[in-house]
C-alpha positions in Angstrom: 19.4 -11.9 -20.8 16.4 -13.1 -19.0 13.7 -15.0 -20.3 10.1 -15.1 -19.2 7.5 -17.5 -20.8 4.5 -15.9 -21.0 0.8 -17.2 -22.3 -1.7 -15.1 -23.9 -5.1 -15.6 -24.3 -6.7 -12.7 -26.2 -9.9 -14.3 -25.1 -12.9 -13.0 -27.0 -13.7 -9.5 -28.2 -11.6 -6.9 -28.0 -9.3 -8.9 -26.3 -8.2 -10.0 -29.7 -7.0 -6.9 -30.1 -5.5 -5.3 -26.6 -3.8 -8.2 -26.1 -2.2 -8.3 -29.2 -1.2 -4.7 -28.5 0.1 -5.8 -25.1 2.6 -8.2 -26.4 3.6 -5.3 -28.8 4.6 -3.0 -25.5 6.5 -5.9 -24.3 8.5 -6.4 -26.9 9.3 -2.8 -27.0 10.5 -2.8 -23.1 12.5 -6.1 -24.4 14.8 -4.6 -27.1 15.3 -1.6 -24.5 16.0 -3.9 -20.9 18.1 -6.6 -21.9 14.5 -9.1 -21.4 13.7 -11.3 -23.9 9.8 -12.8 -23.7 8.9 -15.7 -25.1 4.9 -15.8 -25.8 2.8 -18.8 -26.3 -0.6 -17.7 -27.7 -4.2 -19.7 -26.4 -7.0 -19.6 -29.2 -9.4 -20.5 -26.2 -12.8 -18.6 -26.3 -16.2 -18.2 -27.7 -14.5 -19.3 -31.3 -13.0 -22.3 -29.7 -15.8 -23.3 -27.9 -18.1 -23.1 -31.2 -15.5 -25.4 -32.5 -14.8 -28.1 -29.5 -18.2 -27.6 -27.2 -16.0 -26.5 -24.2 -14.2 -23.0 -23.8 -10.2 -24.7 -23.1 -9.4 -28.0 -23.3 -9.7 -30.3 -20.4 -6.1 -30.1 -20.0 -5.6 -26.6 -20.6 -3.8 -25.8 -17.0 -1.4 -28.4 -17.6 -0.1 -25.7 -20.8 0.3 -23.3 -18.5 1.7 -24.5 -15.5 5.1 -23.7 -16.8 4.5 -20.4 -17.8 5.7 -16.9 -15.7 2.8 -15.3 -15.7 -0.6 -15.2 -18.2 -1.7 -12.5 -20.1 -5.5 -12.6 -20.6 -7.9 -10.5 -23.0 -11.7 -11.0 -22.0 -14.3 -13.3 -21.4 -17.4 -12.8 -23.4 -19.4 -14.2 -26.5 -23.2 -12.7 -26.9 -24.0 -16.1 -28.7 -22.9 -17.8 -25.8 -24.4 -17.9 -21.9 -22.0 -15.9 -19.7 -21.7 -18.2 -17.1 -20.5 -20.9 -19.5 -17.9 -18.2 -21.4 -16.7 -17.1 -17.5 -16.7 -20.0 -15.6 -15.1 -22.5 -18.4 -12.0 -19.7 -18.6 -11.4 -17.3 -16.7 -12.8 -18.9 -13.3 -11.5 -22.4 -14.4 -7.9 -20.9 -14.5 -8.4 -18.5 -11.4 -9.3 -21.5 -9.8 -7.0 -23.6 -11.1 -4.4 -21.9 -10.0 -5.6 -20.8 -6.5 -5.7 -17.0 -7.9 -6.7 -15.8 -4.4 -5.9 -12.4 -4.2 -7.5 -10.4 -7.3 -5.7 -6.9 -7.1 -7.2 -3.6 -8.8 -5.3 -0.5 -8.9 -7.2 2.9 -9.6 -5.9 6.1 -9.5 -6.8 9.4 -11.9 -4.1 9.0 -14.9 -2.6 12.8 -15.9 -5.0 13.8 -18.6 -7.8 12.4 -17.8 -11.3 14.1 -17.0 -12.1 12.2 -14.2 -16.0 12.6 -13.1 -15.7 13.4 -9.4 -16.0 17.4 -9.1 -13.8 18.5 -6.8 -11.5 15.3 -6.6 -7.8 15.6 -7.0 -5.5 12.4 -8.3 -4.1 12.6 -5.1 -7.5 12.0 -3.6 -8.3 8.7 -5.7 -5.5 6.2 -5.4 -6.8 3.2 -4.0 -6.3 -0.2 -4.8 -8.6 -2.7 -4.0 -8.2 -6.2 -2.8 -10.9 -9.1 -4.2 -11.1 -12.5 -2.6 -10.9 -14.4 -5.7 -11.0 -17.9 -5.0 -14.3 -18.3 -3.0 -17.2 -16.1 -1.4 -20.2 -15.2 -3.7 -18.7 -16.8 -6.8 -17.8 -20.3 -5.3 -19.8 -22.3 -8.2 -21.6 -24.2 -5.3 -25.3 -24.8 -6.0 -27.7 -26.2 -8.8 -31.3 -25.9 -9.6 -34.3 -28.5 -9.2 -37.5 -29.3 -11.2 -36.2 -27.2 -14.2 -39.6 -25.5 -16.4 -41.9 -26.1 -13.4 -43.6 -23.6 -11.1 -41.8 -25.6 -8.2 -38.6 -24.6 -9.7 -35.8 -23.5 -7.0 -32.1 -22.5 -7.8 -29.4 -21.9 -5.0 -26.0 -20.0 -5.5 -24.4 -20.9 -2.3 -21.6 -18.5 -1.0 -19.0 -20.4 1.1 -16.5 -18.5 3.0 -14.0 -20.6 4.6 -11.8 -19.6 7.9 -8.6 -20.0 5.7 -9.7 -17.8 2.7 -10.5 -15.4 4.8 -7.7 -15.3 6.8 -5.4 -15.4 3.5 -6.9 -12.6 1.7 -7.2 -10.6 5.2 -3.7 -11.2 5.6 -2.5 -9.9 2.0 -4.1 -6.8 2.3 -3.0 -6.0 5.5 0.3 -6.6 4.2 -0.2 -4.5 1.4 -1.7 -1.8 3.3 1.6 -1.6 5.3 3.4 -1.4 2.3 1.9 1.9 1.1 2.5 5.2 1.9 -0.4 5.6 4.0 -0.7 2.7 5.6 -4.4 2.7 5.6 -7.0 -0.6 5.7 -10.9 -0.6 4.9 -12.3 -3.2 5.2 -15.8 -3.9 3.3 -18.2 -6.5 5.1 -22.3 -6.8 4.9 -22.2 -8.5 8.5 -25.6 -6.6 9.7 -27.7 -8.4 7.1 -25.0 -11.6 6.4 -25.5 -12.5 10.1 -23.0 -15.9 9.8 -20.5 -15.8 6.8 -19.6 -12.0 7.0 -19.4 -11.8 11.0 -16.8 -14.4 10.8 -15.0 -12.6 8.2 -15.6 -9.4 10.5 -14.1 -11.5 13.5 -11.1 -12.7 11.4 -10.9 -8.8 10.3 -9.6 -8.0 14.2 -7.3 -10.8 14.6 -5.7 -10.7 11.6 -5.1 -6.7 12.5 -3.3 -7.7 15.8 0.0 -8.8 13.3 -0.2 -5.3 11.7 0.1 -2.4 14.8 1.3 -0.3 12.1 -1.7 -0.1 9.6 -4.7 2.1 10.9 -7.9 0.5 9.5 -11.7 0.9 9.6 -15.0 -1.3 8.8 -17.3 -0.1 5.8 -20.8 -1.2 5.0 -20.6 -2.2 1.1 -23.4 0.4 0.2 -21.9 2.7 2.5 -18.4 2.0 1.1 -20.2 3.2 -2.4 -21.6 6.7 -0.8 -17.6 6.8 0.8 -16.4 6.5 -2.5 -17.8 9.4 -4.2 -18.7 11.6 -1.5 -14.9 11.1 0.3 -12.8 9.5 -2.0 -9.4 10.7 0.2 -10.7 8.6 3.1 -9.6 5.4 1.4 -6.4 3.8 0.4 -6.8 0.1 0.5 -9.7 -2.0 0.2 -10.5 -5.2 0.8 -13.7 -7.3 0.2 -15.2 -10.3 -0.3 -15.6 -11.8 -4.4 -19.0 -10.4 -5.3 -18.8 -6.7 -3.1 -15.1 -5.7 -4.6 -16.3 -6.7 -8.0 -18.8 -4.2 -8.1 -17.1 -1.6 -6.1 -14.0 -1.9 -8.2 -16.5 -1.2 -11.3 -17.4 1.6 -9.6 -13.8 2.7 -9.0 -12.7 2.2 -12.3 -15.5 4.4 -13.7 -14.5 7.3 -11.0 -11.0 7.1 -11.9 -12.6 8.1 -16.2 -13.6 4.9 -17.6 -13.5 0.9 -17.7 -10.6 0.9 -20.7 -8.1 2.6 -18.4 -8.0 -0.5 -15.4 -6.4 -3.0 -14.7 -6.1 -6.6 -12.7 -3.9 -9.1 -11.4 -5.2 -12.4 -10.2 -2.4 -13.1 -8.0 -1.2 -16.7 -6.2 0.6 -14.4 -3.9 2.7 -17.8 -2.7 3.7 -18.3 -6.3 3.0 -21.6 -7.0 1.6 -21.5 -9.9 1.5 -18.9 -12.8 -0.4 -15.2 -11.9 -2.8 -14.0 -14.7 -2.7 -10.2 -15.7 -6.2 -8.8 -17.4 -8.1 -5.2 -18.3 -11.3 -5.3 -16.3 -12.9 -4.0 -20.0 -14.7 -7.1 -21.1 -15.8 -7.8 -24.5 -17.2 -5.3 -25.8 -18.4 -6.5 -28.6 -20.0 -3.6 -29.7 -16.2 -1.8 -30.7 -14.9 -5.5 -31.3 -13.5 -4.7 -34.9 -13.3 -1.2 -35.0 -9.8 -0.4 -33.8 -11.5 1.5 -30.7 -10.4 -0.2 -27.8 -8.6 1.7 -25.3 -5.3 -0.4 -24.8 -4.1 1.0 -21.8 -6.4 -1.3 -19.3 -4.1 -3.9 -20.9 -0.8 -1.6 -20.7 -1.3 -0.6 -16.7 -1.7 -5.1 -16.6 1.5 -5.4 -17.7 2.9 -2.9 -15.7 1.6 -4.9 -12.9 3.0 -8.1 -14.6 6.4 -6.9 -15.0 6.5 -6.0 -10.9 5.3 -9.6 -10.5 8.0 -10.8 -12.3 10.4 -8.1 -10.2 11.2 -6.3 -12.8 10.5 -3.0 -11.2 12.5 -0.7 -13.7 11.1 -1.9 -16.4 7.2 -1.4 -15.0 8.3 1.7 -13.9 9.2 3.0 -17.3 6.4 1.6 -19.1 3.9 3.5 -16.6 5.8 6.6 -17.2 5.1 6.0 -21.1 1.5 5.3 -20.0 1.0 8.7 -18.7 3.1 10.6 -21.1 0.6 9.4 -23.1 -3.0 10.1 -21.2 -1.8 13.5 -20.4 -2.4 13.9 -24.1 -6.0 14.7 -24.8 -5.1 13.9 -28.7 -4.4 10.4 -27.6 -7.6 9.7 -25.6 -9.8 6.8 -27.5 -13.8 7.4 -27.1 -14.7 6.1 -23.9 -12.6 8.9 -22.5 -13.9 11.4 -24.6 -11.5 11.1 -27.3 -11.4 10.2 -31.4 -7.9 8.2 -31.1 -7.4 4.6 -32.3 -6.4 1.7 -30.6 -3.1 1.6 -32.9 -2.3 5.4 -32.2 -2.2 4.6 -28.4 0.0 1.8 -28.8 2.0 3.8 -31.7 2.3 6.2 -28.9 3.2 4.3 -26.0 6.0 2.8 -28.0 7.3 6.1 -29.1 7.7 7.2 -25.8 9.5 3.9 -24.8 11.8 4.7 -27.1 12.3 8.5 -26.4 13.0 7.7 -22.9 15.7 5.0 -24.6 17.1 7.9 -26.1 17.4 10.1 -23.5 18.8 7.6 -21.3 21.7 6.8 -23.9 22.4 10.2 -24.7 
């Protein structure tokens, strides 16, 4: 039987809840694939840092180094400033452990009334690529002469040659490994004359290892326009921090809604534990309420269970997943729906063990 030591850090918000829905999935997948998990839970958050003054302890990486991978809820407290509830958890651990290639899937799930008119599922399947560990969000900067009219702020966006190169190099190579073996490339490098040309230069080098993948150069606000007005011209998609945050937003809500996506901060050389997250948030406006949509945190561990290479396993829980969106009775409000957090799970779990069944029988 094989073991996996996973952490979990419901995080704030609904997180408290997906995540403990998430563990419930794996456990089902356990008792069916001869796994066994073994979870160690994280009370870090907005609740901890009320408690301590800081959002994870000062040695909080050190308790996860040994783990296999990281499940992770959300990142939010309103009674708390965003940057401190982002950057002293999520970032820190990103960070921490050089999380450089952030990895969003999107694709229309069966069942689900996706806004696009005239857009098949087989028109939106993408999956986009984030430089995670550097760019717009690089924490370098600071502000002067706080309260005075004289007061300046910088947020200085540092992109180095081996960054680049790194995150250019993993989507290539995930490109390649696609069906379609298709590369765009996101860049700003008319107005970002210096950081974004280099990354533009680095673009056609890096292509020379990859004959194989046909690829193109997109304008972030053109890349939006592409998105909705010709979603089948993309496949891949890379970018820099700040543009594939935004863009993968914008994916995520194309594909039906927010509660349906997922994310995998990966260290692609494996040196440290990858971390495996909805792209929901908070949402403290549900938080309570048995509303969340779990299945942001389902597709996660999907992507989890393939980190760990344990393909069949993923495979089977996706199947469950879409068994379960093609149901319209299943779908929880942001999709248009009345179901409950704990029906979708209830659900998801049935299916996992109907396909037990059927495989037994």
């Amino acid at each position: 039987m094989k073991t996996y030591r996973i952490a979990t850090i419901p995080g704030d918000g609904i997180g408290k809840e997906v995540i403990p829905a998430g563990q419930r999935i794996m456990q089902a997948l356990a008792e069916q694939d001869g796994l066994h998990f073994e979870f160690q839970d994280f009370d870090w958050g907005g609740d901890y840092y009320r408690k301590h003054g800081v959002m994870m302890p000062a040695d909080g990486l050190d308790a996860l180094r040994d783990k296999d991978a990281i499940l992770f809820g959300s990142a939010g407290d309103p009674d708390i400033a965003d940057h401190i509830t982002l950057w002293g958890l999520r970032l820190k651990i990103c960070q921490g452990f050089d999380q450089y290639a952030n990895v969003r899937p999107t694709r229309i799930l069966p069942g689900i009334d996706a806004p696009l008119k005239r857009c098949t599922p087989e028109q939106l399947n993408w999956v986009i690529v984030r430089e995670n560990s550097e760019g717009e969000y690089s924490g370098v900067g600071g502000r002067v002469h706080q309260g005075h009219p004289i007061e300046a702020a910088t947020d200085v966006s540092i992109m180095t040659r081996a960054g680049v190169e790194r995150i250019l190099r993993f989507a290539f190579k995930l490109a390649q490994s696609r069906p379609r073996k298709l590369l765009t490339v996101v860049t700003k490098s008319n107005a970002q004359r210096h950081a974004m040309v280099m990354w533009d230069e680095i673009a056609v080098q890096v292509s020379r290892e990859f004959p194989d993948v046909s690829w193109d150069k997109e304008l972030v606000d053109a890349a939006t326009a592409r998105m909705v007005n010709r979603p089948a011209s993309l496949d891949t998609i890379v970018a820099t921090n700040l543009h594939a945050d935004i863009l993968s937003d914008l994916a995520a809500a194309l594909a039906g809604s927010l509660g349906i996506a997922p994310t995998g901060n990966i260290d692609p050389e494996r040196r440290y534990p990858s971390m495996f997250e909805p792209i929901h948030g908070s949402a403290f406006d549900i938080m309570g309420k048995g509303l969340a949509n779990p299945v942001g945190t389902f597709w996660s561990v999907v992507m989890l269970l393939e980190h760990l290479g344990e393909n069949k396993a993923a495979a089977r829980l996706m199947q469950a997943i879409e068994s379960v969106t093609a149901n319209p009775a299943l779908h929880t409000r942001d999709l248009g729906g009345q179901a409950t957090t704990e029906q979708v799970t209830a659900a998801v779990c049935a299916q996992l063990a109907a396909g037990q069944q059927a495989r037994a029988a």
